[in-house]
VOMIKE-634473 format. One record per residue (C-alpha): z, x, y; residue number from 1; residue in one letter; chain. Coordinates in steps of 0.001 Angstrom, whole numbers, plus 500000, padded with zeros to 6 digits. Layout:
N
> zz_xx_yy_n_res_chain
> Z_X_Y_NUM_A_A .
...
//
This chain:
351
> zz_xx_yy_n_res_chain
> 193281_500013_730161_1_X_A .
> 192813_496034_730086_2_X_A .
> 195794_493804_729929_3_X_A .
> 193252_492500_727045_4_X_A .
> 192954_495355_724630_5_X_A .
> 194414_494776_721034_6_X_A .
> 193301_491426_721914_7_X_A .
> 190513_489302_720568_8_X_A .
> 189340_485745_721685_9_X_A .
> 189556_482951_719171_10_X_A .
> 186293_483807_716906_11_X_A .
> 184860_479909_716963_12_X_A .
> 181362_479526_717918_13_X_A .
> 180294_479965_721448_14_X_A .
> 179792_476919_723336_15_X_A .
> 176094_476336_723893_16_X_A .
> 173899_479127_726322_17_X_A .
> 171745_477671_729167_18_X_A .
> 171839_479321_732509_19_X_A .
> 169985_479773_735063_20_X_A .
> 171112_482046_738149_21_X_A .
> 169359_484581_740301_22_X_A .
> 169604_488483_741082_23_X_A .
> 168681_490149_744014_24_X_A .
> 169540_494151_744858_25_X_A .
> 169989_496281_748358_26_X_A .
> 170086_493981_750983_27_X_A .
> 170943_496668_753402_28_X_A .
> 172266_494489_756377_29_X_A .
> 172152_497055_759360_30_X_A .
> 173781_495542_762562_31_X_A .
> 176254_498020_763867_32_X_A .
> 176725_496940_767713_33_X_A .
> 175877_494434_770200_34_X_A .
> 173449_497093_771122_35_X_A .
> 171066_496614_767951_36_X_A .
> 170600_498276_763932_37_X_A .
> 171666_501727_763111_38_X_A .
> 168641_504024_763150_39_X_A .
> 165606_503798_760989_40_X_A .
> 166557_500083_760157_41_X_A .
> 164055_498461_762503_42_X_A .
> 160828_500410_761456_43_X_A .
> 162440_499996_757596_44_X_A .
> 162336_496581_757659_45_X_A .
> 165885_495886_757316_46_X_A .
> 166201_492976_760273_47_X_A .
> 167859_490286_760263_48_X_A .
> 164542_488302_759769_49_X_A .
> 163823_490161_756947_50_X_A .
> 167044_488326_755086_51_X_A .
> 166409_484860_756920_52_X_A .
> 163430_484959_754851_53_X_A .
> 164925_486054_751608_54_X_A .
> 167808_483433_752083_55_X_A .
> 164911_480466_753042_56_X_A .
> 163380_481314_749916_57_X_A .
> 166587_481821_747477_58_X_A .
> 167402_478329_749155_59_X_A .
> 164112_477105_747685_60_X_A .
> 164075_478100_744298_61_X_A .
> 164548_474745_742933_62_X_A .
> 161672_473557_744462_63_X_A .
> 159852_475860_742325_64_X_A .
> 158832_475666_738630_65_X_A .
> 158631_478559_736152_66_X_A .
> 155330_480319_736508_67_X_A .
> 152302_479772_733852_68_X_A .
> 150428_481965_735591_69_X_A .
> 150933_485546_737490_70_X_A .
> 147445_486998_738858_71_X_A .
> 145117_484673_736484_72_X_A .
> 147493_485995_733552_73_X_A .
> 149359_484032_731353_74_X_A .
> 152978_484397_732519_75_X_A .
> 154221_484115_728733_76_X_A .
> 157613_482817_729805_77_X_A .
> 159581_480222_727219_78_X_A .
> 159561_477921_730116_79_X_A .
> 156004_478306_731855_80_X_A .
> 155303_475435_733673_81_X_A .
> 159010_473605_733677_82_X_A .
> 160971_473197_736679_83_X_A .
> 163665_475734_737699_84_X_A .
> 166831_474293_737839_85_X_A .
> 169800_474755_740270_86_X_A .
> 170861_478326_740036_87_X_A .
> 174501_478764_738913_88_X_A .
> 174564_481162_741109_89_X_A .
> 173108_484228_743128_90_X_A .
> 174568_487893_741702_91_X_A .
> 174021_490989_743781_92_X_A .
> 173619_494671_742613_93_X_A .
> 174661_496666_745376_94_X_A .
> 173735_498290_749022_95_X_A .
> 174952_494801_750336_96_X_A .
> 175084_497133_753629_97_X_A .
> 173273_500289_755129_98_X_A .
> 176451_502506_755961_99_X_A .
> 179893_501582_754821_100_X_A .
> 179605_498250_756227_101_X_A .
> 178343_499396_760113_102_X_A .
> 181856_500923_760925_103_X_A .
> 180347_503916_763505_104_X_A .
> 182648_503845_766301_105_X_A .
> 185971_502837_764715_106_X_A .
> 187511_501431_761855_107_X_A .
> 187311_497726_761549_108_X_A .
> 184652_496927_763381_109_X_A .
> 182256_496831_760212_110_X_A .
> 179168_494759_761744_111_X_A .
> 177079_495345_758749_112_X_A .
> 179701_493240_756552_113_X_A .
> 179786_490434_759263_114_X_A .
> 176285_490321_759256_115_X_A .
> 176305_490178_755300_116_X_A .
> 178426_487358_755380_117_X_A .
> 176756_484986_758164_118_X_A .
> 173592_485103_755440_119_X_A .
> 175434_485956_752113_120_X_A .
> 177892_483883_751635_121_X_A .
> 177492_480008_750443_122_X_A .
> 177435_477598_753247_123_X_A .
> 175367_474473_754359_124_X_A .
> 172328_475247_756901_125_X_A .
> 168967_477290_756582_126_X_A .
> 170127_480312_758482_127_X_A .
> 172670_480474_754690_128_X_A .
> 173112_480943_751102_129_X_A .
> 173419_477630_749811_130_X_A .
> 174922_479124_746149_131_X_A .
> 177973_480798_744995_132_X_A .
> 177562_484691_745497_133_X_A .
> 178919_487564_742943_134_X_A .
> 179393_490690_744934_135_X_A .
> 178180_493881_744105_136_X_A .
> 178656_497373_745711_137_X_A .
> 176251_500337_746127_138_X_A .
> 176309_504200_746992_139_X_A .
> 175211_502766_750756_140_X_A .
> 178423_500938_750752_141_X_A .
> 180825_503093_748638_142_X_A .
> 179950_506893_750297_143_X_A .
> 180078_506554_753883_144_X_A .
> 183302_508428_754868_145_X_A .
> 185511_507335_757968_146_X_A .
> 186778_509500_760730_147_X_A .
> 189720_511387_759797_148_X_A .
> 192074_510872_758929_149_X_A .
> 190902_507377_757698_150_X_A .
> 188645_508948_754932_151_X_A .
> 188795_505964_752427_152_X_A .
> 188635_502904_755432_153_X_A .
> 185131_502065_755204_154_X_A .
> 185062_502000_751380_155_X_A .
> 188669_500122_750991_156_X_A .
> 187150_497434_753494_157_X_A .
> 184382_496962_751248_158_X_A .
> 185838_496585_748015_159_X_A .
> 188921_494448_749488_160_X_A .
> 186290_492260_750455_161_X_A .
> 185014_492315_746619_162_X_A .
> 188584_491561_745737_163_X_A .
> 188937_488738_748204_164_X_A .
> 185841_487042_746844_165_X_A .
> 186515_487005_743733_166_X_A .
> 190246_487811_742301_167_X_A .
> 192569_485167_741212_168_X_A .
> 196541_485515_742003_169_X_A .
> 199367_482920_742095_170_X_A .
> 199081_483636_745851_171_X_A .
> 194828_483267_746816_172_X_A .
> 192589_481457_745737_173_X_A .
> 189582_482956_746209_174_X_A .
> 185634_481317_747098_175_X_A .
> 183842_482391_744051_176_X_A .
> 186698_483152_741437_177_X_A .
> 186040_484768_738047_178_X_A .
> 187796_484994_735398_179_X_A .
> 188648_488783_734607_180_X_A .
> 189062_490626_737237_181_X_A .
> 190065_494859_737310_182_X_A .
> 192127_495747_740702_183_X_A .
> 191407_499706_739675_184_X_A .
> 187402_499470_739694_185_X_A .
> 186726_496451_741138_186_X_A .
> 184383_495369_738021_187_X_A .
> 184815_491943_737057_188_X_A .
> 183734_489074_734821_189_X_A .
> 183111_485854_734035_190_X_A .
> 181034_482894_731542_191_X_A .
> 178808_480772_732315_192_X_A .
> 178969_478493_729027_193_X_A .
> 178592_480389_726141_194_X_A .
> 176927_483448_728408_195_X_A .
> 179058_486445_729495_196_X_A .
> 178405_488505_732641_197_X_A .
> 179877_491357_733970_198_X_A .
> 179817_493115_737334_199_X_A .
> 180257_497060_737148_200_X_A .
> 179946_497595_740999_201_X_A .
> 177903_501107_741153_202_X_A .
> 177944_502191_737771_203_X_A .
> 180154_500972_734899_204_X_A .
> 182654_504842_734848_205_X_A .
> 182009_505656_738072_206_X_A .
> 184499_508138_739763_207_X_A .
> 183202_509280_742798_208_X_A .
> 184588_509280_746107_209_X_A .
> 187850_508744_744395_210_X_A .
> 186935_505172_742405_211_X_A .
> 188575_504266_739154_212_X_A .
> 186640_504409_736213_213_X_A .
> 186189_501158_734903_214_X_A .
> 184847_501781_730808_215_X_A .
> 188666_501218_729684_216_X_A .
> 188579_497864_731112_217_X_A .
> 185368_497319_730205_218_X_A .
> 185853_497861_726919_219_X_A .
> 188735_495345_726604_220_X_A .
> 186999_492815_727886_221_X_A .
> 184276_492887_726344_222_X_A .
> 186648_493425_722878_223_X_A .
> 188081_489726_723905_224_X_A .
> 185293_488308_725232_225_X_A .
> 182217_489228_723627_226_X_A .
> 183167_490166_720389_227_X_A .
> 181742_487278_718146_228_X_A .
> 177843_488289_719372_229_X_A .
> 177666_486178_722222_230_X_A .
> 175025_487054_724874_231_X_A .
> 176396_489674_727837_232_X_A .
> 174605_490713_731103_233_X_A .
> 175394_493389_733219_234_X_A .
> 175226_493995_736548_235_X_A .
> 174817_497792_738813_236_X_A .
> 173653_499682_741627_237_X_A .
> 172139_502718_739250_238_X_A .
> 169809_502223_736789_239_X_A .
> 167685_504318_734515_240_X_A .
> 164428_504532_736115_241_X_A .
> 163557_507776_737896_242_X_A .
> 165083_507541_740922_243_X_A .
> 168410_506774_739527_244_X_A .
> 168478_509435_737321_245_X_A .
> 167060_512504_739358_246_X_A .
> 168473_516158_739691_247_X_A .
> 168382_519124_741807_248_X_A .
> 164746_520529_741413_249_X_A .
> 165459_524411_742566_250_X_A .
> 161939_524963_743004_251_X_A .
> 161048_522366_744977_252_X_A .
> 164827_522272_747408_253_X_A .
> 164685_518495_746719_254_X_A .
> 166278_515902_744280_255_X_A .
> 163031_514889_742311_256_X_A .
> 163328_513790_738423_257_X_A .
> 161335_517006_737216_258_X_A .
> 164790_519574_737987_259_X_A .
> 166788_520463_735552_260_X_A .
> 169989_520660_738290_261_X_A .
> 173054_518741_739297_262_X_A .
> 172666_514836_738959_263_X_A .
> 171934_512860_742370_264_X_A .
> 173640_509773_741020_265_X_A .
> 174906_509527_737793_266_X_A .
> 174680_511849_734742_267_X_A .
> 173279_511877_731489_268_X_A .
> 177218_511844_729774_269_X_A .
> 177802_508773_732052_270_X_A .
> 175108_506817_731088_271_X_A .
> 175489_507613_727292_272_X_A .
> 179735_506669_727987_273_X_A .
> 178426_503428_729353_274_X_A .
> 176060_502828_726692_275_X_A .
> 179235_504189_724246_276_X_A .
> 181111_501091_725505_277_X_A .
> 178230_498697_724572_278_X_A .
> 177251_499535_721815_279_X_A .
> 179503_496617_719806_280_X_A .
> 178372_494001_721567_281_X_A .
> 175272_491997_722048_282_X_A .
> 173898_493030_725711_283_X_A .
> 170761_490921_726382_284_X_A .
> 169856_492502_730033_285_X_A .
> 171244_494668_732825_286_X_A .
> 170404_494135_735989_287_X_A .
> 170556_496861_738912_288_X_A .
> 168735_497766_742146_289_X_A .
> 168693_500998_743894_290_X_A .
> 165313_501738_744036_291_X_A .
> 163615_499817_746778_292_X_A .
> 159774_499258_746353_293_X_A .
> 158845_498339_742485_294_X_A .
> 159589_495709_740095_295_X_A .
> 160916_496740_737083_296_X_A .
> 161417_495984_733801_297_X_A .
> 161976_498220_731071_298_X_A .
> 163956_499693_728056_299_X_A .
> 166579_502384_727666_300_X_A .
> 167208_502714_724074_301_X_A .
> 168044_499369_722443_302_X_A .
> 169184_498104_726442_303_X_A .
> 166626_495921_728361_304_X_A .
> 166421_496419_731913_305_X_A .
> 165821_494930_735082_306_X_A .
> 165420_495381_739123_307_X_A .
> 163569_493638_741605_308_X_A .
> 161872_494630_744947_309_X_A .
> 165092_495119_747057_310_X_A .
> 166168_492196_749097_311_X_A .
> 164918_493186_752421_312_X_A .
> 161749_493603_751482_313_X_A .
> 161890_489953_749506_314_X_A .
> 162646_490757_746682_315_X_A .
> 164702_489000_743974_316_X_A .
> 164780_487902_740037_317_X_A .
> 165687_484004_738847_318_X_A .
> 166687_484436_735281_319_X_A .
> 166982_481784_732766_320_X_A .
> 169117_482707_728929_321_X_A .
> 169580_479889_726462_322_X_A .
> 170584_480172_722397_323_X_A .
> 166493_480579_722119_324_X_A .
> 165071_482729_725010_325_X_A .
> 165676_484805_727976_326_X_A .
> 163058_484195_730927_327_X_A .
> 162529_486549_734100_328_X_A .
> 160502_486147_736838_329_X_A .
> 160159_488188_739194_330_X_A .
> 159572_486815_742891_331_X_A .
> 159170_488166_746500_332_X_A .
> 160063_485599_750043_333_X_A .
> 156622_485716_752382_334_X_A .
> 156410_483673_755271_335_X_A .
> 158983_481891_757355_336_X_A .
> 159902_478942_755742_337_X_A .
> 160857_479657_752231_338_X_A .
> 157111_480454_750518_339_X_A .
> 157571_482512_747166_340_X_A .
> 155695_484230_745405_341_X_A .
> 156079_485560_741467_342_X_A .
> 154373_488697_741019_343_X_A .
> 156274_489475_737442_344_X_A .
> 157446_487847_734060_345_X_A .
> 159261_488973_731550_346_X_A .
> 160044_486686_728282_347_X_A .
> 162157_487373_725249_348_X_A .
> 163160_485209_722238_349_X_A .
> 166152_485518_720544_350_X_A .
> 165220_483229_717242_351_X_A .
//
């Protein structure tokens, strides 16, 4: 349970909404030796070039403006044609690594992270991130398991980086601090102006591979912070498209979304207990990746949801909410030196 709950934040009005910060899903860095990428990587895509490119066009965002046009079609964004300002910053949802981080030979080597880092984390130079990054963890990173009788390594080292990043003591002060942060499920959040986010990791409840669920904390932070109707974004790995939510089809031996068997990912009674936890406040998007190849955006009951082209294929959203509108386009890096190109809009207006 949150230090928080019983607790509610001073019920004056929220200072004024206008942020603009970008998402991008499964970056699947895959060095795991001097020798090269763990297998598959290379004919998948997932290089190192592949993120150079992603990170040159992040990097060039501001250089862009807000699409009028997608295809010869009216975009129908609030803010078609405007410039896009300087992301806040650049939130991930998961698979920041192909395998636990790259650890295949012994515990701490963990390649995959390093090579996460060189591109992923905010630093001067083209071959970096040049804005403050909001780590998020996937079933790629979370359900590799170590060599006995060092089950948990692989997964600790992951989500002790997580904590590194981003948790406040008296004793570290970490790069990109937030302001609520849950040791137990590594879920945090924080405001930009009178916008709150939150970062659920793989799934807001989650409780495999012996995580913490986090919906108690959740709900008392969201009971302090968001309780006078203020806008909220989340952030996962799992969403609610098909993929996410397949089962065990008997008759065809695979996981496909037309069984009726165990869950692959996450159930049906977790996603309703997530949506249980929301259901007082005012959610204006959740963000999650997972699936690799399509851009999404779509509705799950009264939630509005959203997930790029994953990040090694190019793939990312820049997002824009204000007191009047929330605006998301949906872009993909191509060429070498930072070229974009928006294939998808989404626009919503709140008055």
């Amino acid at each position: 349970m949150s230090i928080l709950a019983g607790r509610v934040r001073a019920a004056n009005a929220w200072p004024p909404v206008d942020a603009t910060f970008l998402f991008s899903n499964d970056i699947h860095a895959c060095i795991v030796s001097a020798e090269g990428l763990a297998p598959n990587c290379e004919a998948e895509g997932k290089t190192d070039a592949s993120l150079l490119r992603h990170v040159a066009a992040l990097n060039a965002i501001s250089a862009q403006h807000w699409p009028a046009t997608i295809d010869g079609d009216p975009s129908g964004l609030a803010g078609a044609g405007q410039k896009i300002g300087r992301p806040l910053g650049l939130v991930l949802g998961g698979d920041i690594t192909d395998d636990g981080g790259g650890q295949v030979r012994q515990p701490r080597e963990g390649r995959q992270l390093q090579q996460f880092q060189s591109r992923y984390e905010q630093r001067p130079g083209p071959q970096h991130i040049h804005f403050p990054v909001y780590v998020g963890l996937g079933n790629h990173d979370l359900d590799q398991d170590g060599p006995p009788p060092n089950g948990d390594w692989y997964r600790r080292e992951l989500r002790d980086y997580v904590e590194f990043t981003h948790r406040q003591t008296v004793f570290h002060k970490p790069p990109v601090p937030v302001t609520n942060y849950d040791p137990l499920s590594d879920s945090y959040s924080w405001d930009w102006g009178g916008l709150h986010l939150v970062q659920l990791q793989r799934f807001g409840g989650d409780e495999s591979k012996g995580a913490v669920s986090g919906l108690g904390w959740l709900k008392g932070d969201l009971a302090y912070y968001a309780a006078d109707g203020r806008p909220v974004v989340l952030f996962q790995h799992y969403g609610w498209d098909a993929f996410s939510t397949e089962v065990w089809d008997t008759t065809a031996e695979t996981f496909d979304d037309q069984g009726d068997g165990k869950p692959h990912w996450w159930s049906p009674e977790q996603r309703q207990a997530l949506l249980d936890a929301l259901k007082d406040c005012n959610v204006v998007g959740l963000f999650h990746g997972h699936e690799h190849d399509r851009v999404m955006a779509y509705r799950a009951g009264r939630l509005d949801l959203f997930k790029p082209k994953a990040a090694y294929l190019g793939g990312f959203a820049v997002v824009r909410i204000t007191d009047a509108f929330m605006d998301v386009a949906f872009g993909e890096a191509q060429g070498e030196a930072g070229r974009i190109v928006f294939t998808h809009a989404f626009s919503k207006r709140f008055s």
